[in-house]
matplotlib code that plots the C-alpha trace (Angstrom):
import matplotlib.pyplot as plt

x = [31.6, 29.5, 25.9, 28.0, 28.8, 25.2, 23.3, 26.0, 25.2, 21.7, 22.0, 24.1, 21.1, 18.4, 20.4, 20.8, 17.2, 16.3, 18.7, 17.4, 13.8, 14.5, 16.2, 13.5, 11.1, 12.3, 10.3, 12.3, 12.0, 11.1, 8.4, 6.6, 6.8, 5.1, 2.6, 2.0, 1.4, -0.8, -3.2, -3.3, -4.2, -6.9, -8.7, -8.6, -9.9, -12.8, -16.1, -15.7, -16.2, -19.1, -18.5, -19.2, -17.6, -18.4, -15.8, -17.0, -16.8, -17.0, -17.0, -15.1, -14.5, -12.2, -11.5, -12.0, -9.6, -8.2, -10.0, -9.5, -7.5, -7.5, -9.0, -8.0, -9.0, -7.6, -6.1, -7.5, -4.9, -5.7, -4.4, -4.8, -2.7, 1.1, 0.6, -0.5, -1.8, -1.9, -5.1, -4.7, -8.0, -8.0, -12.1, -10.3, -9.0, -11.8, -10.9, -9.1, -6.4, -2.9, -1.6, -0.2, 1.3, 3.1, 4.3, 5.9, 7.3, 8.9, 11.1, 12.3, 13.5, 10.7, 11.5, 8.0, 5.6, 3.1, -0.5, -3.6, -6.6, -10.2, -12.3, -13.4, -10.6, -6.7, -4.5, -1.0, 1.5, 4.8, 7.1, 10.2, 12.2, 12.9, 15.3, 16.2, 12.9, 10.4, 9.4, 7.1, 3.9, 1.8, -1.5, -3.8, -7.0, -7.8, -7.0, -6.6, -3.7, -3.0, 0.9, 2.3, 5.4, 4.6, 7.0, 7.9, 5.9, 3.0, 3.3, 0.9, -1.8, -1.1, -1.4, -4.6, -6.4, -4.9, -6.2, -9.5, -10.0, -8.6, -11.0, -14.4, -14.1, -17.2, -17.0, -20.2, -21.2, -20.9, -22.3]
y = [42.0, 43.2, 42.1, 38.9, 38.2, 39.5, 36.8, 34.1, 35.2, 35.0, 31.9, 30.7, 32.1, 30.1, 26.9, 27.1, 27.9, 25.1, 23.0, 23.8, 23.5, 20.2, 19.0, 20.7, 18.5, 15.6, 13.4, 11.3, 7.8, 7.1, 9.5, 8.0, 4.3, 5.5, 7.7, 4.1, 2.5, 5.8, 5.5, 2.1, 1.6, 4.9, 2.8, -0.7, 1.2, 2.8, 1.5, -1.2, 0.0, -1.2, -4.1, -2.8, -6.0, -9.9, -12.7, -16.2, -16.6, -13.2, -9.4, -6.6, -2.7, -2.0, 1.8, 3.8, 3.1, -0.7, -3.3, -7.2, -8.9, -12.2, -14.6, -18.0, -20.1, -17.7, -15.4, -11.7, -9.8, -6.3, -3.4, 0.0, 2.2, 0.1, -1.4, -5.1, -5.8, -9.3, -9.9, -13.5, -14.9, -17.7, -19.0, -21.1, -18.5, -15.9, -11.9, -12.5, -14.9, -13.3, -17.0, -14.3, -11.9, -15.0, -15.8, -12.6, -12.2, -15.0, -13.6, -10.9, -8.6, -5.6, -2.2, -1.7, -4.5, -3.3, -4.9, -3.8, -5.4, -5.0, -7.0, -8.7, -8.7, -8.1, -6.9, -5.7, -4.2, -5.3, -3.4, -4.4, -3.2, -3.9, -1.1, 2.5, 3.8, 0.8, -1.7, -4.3, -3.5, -6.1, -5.3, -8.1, -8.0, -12.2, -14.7, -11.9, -10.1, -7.6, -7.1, -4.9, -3.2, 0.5, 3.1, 5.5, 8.2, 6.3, 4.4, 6.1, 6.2, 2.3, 1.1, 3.4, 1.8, -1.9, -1.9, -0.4, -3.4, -6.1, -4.3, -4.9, -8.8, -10.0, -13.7, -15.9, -18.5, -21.6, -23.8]
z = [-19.0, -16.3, -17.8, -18.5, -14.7, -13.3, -15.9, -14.1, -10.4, -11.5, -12.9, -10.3, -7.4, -9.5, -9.8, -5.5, -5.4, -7.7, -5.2, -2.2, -3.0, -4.4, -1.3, 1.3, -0.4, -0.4, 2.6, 4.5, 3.6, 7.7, 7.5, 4.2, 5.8, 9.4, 7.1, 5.2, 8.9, 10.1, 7.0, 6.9, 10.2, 9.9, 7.0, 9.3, 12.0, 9.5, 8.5, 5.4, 2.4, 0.7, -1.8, -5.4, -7.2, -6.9, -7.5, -7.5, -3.6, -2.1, -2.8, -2.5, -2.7, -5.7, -5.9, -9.2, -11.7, -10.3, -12.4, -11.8, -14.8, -13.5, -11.1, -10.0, -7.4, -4.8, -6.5, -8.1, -10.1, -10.0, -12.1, -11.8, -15.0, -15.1, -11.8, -10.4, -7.3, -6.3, -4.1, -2.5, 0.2, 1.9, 3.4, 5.7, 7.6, 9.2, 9.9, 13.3, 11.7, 11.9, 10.0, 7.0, 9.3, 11.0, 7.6, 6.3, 10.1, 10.0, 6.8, 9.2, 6.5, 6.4, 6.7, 8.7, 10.4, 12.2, 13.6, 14.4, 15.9, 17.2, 18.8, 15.0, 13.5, 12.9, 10.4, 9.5, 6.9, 5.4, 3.4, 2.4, 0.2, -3.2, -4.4, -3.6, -5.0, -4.4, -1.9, -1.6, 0.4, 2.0, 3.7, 5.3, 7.1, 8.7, 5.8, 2.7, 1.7, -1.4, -2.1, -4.6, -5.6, -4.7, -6.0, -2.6, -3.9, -4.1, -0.9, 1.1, -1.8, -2.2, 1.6, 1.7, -1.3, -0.6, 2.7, 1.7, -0.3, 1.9, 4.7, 2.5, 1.5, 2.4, 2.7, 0.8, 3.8, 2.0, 5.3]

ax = plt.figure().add_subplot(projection="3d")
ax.plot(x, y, z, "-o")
ax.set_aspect("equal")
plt.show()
């Protein structure tokens, strides 16, 4: 009887370990949208990544592992393992246009919208969201944007890489 009460304690000790762990490490949904924002704007603010992939009019950086599926007029769909990533440029619009970010402002509905600019340029991110464990990220750098659904644990990875590549378009002068 006594072994048989000890193994439950111990059982009972692991199970509130297990718990506690589980719950200590859990981030904060607040604190994995402003580390979205804080890398995102890290990359905007870094040196472009050089372009290692050509489209018809213009290249880009696409990290390892994302490969383009598709491209239409001005549209690339990217994948990368399950995920799609929908890369949409506009050559109308140069790298100080913030006609996107009006756009996706003007829905109102984001959990996070935040700008950055420099002298060159400006950009933003969007994430709404989409269900208790995804939303839908939006990063844009003058007239492109890439938008995904991100899972939460992958947010930060996502908005890292998206704006990476939204950061390196380099536009073919077509004058």
């Amino acid at each position: 009887m006594k072994q048989e009460m000890a193994g439950l304690v111990v059982i009972l000790l692991l199970l509130a370990a297990f718990i506690g762990i589980s719950v200590w490490s859990i981030v904060p949904t607040e604190q994995v949208l402003e580390e979205a924002v804080d890398i995102a704007e890290e990359q905007f603010q870094q040196e472009k990544q050089s372009a290692n992939h050509n489209v018809t009019n213009f290249s880009l950086y696409l990290p390892e592992g994302f490969e383009v599926e598709e491209e239409k007029s001005n549209n690339l769909v990217i994948t990368r393992e399950n995920q799609t990533y929908i890369l949409f440029y506009n050559s109308f619009e140069d790298e100080t246009s913030n006609l996107n970010y009006q756009a996706v402002q003007e829905s109102g509905n984001q959990l996070k919208l935040e700008s950055f600019e420099d002298n060159n340029r400006f950009s933003y991110i969007s994430i709404i969201e989409e269900d208790s464990h995804s939303v839908q990220l939006q990063i844009g750098v003058g007239g492109v944007k890439v938008t995904t659904i991100s899972q939460m644990d992958q947010l930060v990875y996502d908005a890292e890489q998206m704006m990476k590549m939204a950061n390196s378009i380099a536009y073919e002068d077509h004058s």
